[in-house]
C-alpha positions in Angstrom: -10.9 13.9 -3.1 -8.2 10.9 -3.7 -10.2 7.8 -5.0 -6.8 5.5 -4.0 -5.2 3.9 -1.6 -1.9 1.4 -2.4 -1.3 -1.5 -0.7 0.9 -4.1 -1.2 2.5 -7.7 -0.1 5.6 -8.5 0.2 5.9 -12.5 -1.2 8.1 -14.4 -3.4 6.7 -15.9 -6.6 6.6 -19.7 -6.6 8.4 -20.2 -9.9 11.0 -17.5 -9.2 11.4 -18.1 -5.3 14.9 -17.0 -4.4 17.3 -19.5 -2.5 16.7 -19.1 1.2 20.7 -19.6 2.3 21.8 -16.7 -0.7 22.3 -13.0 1.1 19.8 -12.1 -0.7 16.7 -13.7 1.5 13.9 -13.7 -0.3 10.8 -11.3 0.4 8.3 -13.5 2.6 4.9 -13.2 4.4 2.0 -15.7 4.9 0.1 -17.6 7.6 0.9 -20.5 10.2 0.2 -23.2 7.7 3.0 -22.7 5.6 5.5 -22.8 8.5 5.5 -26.1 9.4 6.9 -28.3 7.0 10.1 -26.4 8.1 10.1 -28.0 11.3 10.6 -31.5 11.6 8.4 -32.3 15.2 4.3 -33.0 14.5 1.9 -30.6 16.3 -0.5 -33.0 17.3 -1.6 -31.0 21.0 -2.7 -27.0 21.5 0.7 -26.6 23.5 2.3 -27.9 21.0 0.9 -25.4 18.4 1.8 -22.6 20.3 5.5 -23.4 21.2 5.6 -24.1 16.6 3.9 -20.4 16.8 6.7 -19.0 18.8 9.6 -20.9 17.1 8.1 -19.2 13.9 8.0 -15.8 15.6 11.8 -16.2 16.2 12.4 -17.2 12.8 10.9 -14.3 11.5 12.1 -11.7 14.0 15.9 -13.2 12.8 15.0 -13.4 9.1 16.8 -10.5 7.2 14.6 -7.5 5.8 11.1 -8.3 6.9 9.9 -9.5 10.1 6.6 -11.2 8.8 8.3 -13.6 6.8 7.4 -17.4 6.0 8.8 -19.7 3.3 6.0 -20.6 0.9 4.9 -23.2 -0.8 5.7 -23.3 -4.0 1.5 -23.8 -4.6 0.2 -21.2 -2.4 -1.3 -19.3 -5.1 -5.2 -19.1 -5.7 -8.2 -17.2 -7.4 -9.2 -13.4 -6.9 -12.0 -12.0 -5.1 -12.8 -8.9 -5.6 -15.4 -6.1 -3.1 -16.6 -2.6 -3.4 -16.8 -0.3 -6.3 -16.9 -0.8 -9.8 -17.0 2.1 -11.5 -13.6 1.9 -13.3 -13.6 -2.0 -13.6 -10.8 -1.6 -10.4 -12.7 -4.9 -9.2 -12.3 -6.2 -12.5 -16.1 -7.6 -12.9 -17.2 -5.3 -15.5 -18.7 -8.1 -18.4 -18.2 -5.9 -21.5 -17.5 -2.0 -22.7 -21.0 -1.2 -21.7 -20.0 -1.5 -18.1 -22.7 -3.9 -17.2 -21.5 -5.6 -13.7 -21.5 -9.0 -12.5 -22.7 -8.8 -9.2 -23.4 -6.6 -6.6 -20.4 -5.3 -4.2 -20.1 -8.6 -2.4 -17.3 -10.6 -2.3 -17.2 -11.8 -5.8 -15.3 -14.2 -7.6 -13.5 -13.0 -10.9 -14.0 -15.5 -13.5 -11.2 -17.7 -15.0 -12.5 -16.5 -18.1 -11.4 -12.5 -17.2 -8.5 -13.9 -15.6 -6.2 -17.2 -15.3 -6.1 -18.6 -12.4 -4.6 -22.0 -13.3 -1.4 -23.9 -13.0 1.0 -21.8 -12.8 -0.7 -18.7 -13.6 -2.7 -19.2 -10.2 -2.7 -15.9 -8.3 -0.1 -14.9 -5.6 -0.3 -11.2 -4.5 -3.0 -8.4 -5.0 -2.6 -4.4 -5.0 -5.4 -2.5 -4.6 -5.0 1.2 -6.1 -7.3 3.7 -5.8 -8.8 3.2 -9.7 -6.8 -0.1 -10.9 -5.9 -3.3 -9.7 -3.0 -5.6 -10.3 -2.2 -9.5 -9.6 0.9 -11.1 -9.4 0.7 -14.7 -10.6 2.7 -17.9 -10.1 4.6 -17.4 -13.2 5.9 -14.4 -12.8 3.8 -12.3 -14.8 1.5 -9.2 -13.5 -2.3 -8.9 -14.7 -3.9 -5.7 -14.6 -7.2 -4.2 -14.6 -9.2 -0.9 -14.1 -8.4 2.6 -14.9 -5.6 3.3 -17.2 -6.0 7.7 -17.7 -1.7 7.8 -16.4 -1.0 4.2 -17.7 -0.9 2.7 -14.6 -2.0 -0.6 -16.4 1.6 -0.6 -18.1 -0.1 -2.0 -21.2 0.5 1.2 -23.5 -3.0 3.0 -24.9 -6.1 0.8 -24.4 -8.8 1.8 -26.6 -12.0 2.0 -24.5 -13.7 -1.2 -25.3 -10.8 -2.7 -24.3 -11.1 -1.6 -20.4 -12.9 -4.1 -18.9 -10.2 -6.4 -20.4 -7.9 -8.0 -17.8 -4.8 -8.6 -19.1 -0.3 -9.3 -18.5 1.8 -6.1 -18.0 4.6 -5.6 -21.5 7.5 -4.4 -21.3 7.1 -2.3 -24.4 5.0 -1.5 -27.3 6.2 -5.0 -28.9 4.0 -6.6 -27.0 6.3 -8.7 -25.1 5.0 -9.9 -21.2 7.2 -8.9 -18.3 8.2 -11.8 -16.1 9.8 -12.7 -13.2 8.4 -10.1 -10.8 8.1 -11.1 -7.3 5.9 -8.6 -5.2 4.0 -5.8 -6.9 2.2 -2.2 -5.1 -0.5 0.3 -6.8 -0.5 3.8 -6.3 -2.7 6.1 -7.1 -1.4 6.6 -10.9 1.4 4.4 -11.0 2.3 0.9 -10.0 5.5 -0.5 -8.6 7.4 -4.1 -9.5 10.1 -5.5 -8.0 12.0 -8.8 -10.1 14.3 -11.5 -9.2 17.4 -10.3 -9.8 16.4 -7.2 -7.4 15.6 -5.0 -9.7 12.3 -2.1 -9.4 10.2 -1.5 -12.8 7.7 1.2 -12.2 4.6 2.5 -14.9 2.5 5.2 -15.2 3.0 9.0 -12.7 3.2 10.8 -10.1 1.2 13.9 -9.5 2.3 17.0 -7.0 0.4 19.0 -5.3 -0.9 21.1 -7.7 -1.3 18.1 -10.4 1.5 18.3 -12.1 2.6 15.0 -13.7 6.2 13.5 -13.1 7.6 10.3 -14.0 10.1 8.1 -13.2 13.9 8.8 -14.7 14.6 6.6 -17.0 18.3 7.8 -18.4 20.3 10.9 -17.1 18.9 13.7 -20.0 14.9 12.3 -20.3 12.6 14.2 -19.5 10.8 13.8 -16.5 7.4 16.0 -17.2 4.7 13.0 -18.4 4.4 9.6 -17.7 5.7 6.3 -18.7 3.1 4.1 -20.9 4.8 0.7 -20.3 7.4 0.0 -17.0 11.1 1.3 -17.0 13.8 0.1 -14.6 14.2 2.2 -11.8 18.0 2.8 -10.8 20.1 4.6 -7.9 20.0 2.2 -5.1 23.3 0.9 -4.6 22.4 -2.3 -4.9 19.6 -4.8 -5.4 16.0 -4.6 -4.0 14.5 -6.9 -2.0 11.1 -5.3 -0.9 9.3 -2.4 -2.3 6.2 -0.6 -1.5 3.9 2.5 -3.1 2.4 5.3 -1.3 -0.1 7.6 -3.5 2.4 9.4 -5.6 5.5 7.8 -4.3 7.5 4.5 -3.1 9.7 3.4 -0.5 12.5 0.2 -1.3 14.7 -1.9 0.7 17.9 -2.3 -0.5 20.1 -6.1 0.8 22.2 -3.9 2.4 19.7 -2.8 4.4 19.0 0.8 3.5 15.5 2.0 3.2 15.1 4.5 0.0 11.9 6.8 -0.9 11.4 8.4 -4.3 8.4 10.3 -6.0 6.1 13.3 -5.0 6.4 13.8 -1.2 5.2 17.4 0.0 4.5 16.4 4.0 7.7 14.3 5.3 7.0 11.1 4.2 9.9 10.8 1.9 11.7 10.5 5.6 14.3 13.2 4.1 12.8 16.9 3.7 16.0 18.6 5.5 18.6 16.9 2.5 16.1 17.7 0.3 16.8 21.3 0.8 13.1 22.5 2.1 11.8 25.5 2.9 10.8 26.6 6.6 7.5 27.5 7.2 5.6 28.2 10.1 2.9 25.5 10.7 -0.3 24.8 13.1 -1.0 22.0 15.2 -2.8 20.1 17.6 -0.7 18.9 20.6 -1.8 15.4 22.8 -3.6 17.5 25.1 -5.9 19.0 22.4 -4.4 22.4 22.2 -3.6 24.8 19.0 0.0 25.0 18.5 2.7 26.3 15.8 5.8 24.9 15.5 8.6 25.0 12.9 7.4 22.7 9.2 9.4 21.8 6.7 7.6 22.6 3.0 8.6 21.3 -0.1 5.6 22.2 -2.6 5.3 25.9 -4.9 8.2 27.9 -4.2 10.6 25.0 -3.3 9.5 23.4 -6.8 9.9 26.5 -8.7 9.0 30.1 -9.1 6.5 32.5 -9.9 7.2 34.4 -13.1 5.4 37.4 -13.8 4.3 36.9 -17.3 2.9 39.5 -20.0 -0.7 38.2 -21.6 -1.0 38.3 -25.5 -4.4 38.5 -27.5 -5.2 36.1 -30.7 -2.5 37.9 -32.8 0.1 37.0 -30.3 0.1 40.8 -29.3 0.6 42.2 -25.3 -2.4 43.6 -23.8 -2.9 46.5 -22.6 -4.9 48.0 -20.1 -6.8 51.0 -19.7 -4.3 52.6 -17.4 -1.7 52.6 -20.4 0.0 48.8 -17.9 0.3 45.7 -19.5 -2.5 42.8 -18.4 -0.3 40.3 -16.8 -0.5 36.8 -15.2 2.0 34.7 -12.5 3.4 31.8 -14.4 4.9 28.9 -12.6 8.8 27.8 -13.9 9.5 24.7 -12.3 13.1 23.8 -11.3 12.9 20.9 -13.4 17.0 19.7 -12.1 16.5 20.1 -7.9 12.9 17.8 -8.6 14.9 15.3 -10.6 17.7 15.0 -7.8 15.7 15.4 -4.5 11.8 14.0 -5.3 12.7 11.0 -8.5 16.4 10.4 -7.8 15.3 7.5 -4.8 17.8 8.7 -1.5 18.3 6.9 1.7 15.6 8.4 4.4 16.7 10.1 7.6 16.8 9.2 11.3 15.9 11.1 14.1 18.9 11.0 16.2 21.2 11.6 13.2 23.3 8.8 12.4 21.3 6.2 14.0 20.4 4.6 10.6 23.9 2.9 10.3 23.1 1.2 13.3 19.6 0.3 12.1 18.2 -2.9 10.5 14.8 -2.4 8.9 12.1 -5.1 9.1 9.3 -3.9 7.7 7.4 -1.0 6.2 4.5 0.0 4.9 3.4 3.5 2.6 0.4 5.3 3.4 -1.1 7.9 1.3 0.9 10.2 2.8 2.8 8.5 4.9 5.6 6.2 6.0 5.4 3.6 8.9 8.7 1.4 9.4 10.0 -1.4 12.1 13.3 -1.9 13.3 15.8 -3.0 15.6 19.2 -2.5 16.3 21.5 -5.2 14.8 21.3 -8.7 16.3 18.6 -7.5 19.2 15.2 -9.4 19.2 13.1 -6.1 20.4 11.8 -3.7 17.8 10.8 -0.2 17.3 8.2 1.2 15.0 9.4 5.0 13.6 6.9 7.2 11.5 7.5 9.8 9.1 4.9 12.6 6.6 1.6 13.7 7.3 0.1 13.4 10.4 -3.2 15.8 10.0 -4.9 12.8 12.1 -2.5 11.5 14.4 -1.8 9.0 12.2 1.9 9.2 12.6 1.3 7.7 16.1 3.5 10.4 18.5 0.0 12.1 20.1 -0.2 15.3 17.8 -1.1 16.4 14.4 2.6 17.6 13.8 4.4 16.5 10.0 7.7 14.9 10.8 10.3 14.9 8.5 12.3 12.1 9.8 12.1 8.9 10.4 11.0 9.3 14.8 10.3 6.6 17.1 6.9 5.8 18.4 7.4 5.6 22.1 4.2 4.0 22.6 4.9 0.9 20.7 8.5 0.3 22.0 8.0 -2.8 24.2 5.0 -4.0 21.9 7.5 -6.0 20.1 5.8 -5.2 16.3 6.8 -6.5 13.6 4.4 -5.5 11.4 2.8 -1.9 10.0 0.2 -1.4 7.7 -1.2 2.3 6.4 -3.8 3.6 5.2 -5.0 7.5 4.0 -5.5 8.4 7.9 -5.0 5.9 9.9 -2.4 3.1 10.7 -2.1 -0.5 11.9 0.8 -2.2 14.4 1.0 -6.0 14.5 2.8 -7.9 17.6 5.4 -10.6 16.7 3.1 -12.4 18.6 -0.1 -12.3 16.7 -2.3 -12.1 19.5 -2.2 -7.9 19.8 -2.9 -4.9 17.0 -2.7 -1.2 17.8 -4.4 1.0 15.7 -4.5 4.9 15.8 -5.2 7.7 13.5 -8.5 8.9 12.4 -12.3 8.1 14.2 -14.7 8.9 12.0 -14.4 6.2 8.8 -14.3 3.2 11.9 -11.0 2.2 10.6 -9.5 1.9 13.9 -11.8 -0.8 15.2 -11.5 0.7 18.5 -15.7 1.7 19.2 -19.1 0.6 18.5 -21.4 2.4 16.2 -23.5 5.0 18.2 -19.7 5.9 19.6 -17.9 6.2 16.4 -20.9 8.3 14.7 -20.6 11.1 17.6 -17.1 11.4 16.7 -16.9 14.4 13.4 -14.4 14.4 10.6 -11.6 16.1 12.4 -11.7 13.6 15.6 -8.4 11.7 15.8 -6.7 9.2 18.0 -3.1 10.3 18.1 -1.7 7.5 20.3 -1.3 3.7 19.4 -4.5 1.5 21.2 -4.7 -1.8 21.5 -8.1 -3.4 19.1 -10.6 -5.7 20.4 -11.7 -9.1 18.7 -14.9 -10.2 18.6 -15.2 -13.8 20.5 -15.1 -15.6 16.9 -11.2 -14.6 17.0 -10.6 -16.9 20.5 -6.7 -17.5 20.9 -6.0 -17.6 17.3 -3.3 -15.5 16.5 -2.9 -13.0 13.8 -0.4 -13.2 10.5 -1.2 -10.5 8.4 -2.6 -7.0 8.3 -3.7 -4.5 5.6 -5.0 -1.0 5.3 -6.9 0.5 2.3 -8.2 4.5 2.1 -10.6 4.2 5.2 -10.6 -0.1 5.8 -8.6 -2.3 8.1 -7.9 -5.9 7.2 -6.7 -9.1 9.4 -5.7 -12.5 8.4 -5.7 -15.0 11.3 -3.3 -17.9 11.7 -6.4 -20.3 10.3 -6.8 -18.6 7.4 -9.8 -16.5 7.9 -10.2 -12.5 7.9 -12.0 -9.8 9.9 -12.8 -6.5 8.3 -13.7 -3.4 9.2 -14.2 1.0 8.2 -15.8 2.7 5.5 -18.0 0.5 4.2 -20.5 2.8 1.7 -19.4 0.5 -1.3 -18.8 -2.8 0.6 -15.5 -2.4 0.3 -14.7 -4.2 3.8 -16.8 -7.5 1.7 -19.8 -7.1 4.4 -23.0 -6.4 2.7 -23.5 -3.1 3.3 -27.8 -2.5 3.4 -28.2 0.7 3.3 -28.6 1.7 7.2 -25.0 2.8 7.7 -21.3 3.2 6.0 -19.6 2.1 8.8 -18.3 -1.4 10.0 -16.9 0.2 13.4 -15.2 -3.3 14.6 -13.3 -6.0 13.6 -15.9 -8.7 11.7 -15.2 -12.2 10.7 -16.4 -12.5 6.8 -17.6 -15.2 5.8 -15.5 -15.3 2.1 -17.2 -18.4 0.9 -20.6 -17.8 1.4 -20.5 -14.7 -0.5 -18.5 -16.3 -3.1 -20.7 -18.9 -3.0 -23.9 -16.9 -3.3 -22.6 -15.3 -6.8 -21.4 -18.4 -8.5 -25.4 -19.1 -7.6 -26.6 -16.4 -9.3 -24.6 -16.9 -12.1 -26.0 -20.2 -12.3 -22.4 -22.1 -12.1 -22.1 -25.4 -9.8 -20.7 -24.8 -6.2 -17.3 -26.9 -6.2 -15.8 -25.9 -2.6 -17.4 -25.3 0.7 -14.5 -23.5 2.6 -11.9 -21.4 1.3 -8.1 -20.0 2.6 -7.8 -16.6 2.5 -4.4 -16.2 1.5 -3.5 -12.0 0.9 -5.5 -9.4 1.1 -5.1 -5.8 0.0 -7.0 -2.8 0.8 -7.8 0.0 -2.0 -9.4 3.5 -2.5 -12.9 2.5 -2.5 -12.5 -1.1 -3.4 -10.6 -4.4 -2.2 -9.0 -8.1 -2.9 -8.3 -10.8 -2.0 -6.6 -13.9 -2.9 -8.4 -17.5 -1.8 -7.9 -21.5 -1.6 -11.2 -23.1 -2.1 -11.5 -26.2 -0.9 -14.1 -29.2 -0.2 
């Protein structure tokens, strides 16, 4: 079972924010607050707030390369809080090598002491992998924390009592801190890093399908078995970067001339290129939207596409062949991989595909998001103001959002969400998230069981078993707490849904068996079937307490959040 679950954001570091007139617009995403010092007129009346709302929808359905995008300010940076499991120090509250924890799977502040949180080494984005975590500060620099088997950390070896140790990403074994990063993504063994100047630095490896371990090429003759202890520039995209993302074992990047690329170990579609790739055609099963068994025509690029079987002769302890009683050598298959079609078609990153053929050169990509196995994107044609969302890989849930359980190889349109004007996707292992320009409307669809969809109460969701699925985007329902407040932001983590509301606050909701959504979970259930406000500062509030510190802040901004395997974070403003 996959403990992880990458999610990113897709901000601009204070220090290193990148000049909003260059061609290059800068990687944006944030809440109603930070929209209105760019508007000269006061909002002083509830009319007035939502005509500001829909000037900054426009602004960010016109802005180039991502549709949820906001000019920060150059403070909006904060402290961690961290929910959910700790058994690898992912929530980075472990006190010392012994692995004693803080607290208790609440929403938990990490202490200054683990990691910085001032000046300019205040926190701006979060990843959540499924075994590490990583922070991206004001600075420029990455912290990160948690499980470091593949070097995902991108700190080189750290010896064991060193593990509960939060500490900078290095670009080498010098020792030297990497700087002036801009957004950051966790996969399951790797993590992602995109810099100023556009360019992507990724650590650590990708595993296939039969746990093979591949890594990122960094010149034309090294090898590409293994994995990279500390980050290495990753090349091949034409141009500079300007918003990245990581699935489990693989990434997507948006290029400023507006082509989407995918690299890494994609077996089921999501690389959004399987024909190019060269696959092999298989004969696969699905379900159709009216709930009957199917076979249809799959694409398959694991085994035999990878490599071949090699019929190998066994030798004994004196390097001698064996041989059977019938007079036959023993024998066993051996696997040869084609070690030059997996550097040029899974780690060489390659535009991704369009259903409808050439319908990518008349495309402008707004958003994405990776899911485990997955690949959600918006779009619009090229000065229009309405958007599509197109899906792409696995879809063993309906989580690709077309009615079935069919893979697609391409990246296809989502006829359901065509006049929903999204312009935001988020997703998860299963399940996926659509967010109207908006705010006040989120579609969610995929798989039932885990509650990740929002969609039914308790007694509902529990009568639903592991293989129930909702194939077809539906719209979520908000508690009353929500009113008319719109929505800014959505993540997804393995099984948990996350929304951040125009004021600031979140609702949470899924698998909750570790607290991982931030509500206490006591014992009764696993499940938080619908969206829940949480109350951030009462739980943070409640540990400081315990840990016998003085309360300083009675409210708090929650300012990112990011979903992971069995854990999650956040980044806050407390305030008086």
């Amino acid at each position: 079972m996959t403990l992880k679950r990458k999610v990113t954001d897709e901000s601009s570091s204070g220090s290193f924010q990148r000049n909003v007139n260059s061609s290059r617009f800068q990687c944006l995403e944030g809440t109603y607050e930070n929209y209105k010092h760019i508007f000269s007129e006061a909002v002083n009346r509830e009319e007035d707030a939502d005509r500001l709302f829909s000037q900054i929808v426009d602004l960010m359905s016109r802005t180039r390369n991502t549709a949820d995008a906001y000019y920060p300010k150059s403070n909006d940076g904060g402290e961690v809080v961290a929910m959910g499991t700790e058994d690898t120090n992912a929530c980075g509250l472990l006190e010392g090598p012994d692995g004693g924890r803080l607290f208790e799977y609440e929403p938990t502040l990490i202490p200054k002491k683990k990691l910085c949180v001032t000046g300019e080494k205040s926190v701006q984005q979060v990843a959540a992998g499924g075994l590490h975590s990583v922070s991206l500060h004001q600075d420029g620099t990455v912290s990160t924390w948690g499980a470091n088997d593949e070097y995902a950390l991108g700190r080189g070896e750290v010896e064991e009592d060193d593990l509960h140790l939060i500490k900078p990403i290095l670009t080498s074994e010098s020792g030297d801190v990497i700087k002036e990063i801009i957004q950051i993504g966790a996969g399951d063994n790797h993590t992602i890093l995109l810099d100023i100047h556009g360019k992507v630095h990724v650590t650590g490896m990708y595993k296939d399908m039969d746990s093979g371990k591949w890594r990122d090429i960094g010149s034309r003759d090294a090898p590409i078995k293994g994995t990279h202890k500390f980050p290495i520039v990753v090349g091949g995209f034409g141009g500079e970067v300007s918003m990245i993302d990581a699935g489990n074992s693989w990434n997507a990047a948006l290029s400023e001339d507006g082509c989407l690329y995918t690299w890494g170990m994609g077996n089921s579609g999501q690389l959004a290129r399987s024909k190019s790739m060269g696959a092999n055609i298989i004969k696969g099963k699905y379900i159709d939207s009216t709930g009957k068994n199917n076979e249809y025509e799959d694409l398959d690029l694991t085994k035999l596409y990878m490599g071949e079987i090699i019929v190998t002769k066994e030798k004994d302890w004196n390097g001698d062949y064996i041989i059977q009683e019938d007079g036959t050598f023993k024998t066993y298959d051996d696997f040869n991989y084609f070690h030059g079609k997996i550097r040029n078609t899974f780690l060489t990153p390659q535009k991704v595909e369009w259903a409808g053929g050439n319908l990518g050169l008349k495309i402008e990509v707004l958003n994405f998001s990776c899911g485990d196995i997955h690949l959600l994107v918006v779009a619009r044609a090229p000065g229009a103001f309405q958007t599509r969302v197109f899906s792409s890989g696995c879809s063993s849930f309906g989580q690709l959002g077309h009615g079935g359980t069919k893979n697609l190889h391409e990246l296809t349109p989502i006829e359901a969400l065509d006049d929903k004007n999204i312009c935001k996707v988020a997703a998860g292992n299963s399940h996926s998230l659509a967010l109207s320009m908006d705010g006040k409307n989120l579609y969610s669809w995929g798989k039932i069981d885990a509650g990740a969809l929002g969609l039914y109460d308790e007694k509902r969701t529990l009568e639903y078993d592991a293989t129930s699925f909702l194939g077809t985007p539906k719209q979520v329902a908000f508690p009353d707490t929500l009113g008319g407040t719109p929505l800014v932001d959505i993540s997804c983590g393995e099984t948990t849904s996350f929304a951040i509301t125009s004021t600031n606050s979140v609702y949470s909701w899924g698998y909750n068996e570790n607290s991982q959504t931030g509500h206490f979970n006591d014992g009764e259930t696993n499940l938080i079937p619908r969206p829940r406000l949480l109350d951030v500062i009462c739980a943070v509030n409640i540990g400081l307490k315990r840990d016998s510190k003085k309360i300083v802040a009675k409210n708090c901004r929650v300012i990112r959040v990011a979903g992971g395997g069995q854990h999650s974070l956040m980044v806050i403003n407390r305030y008086l």
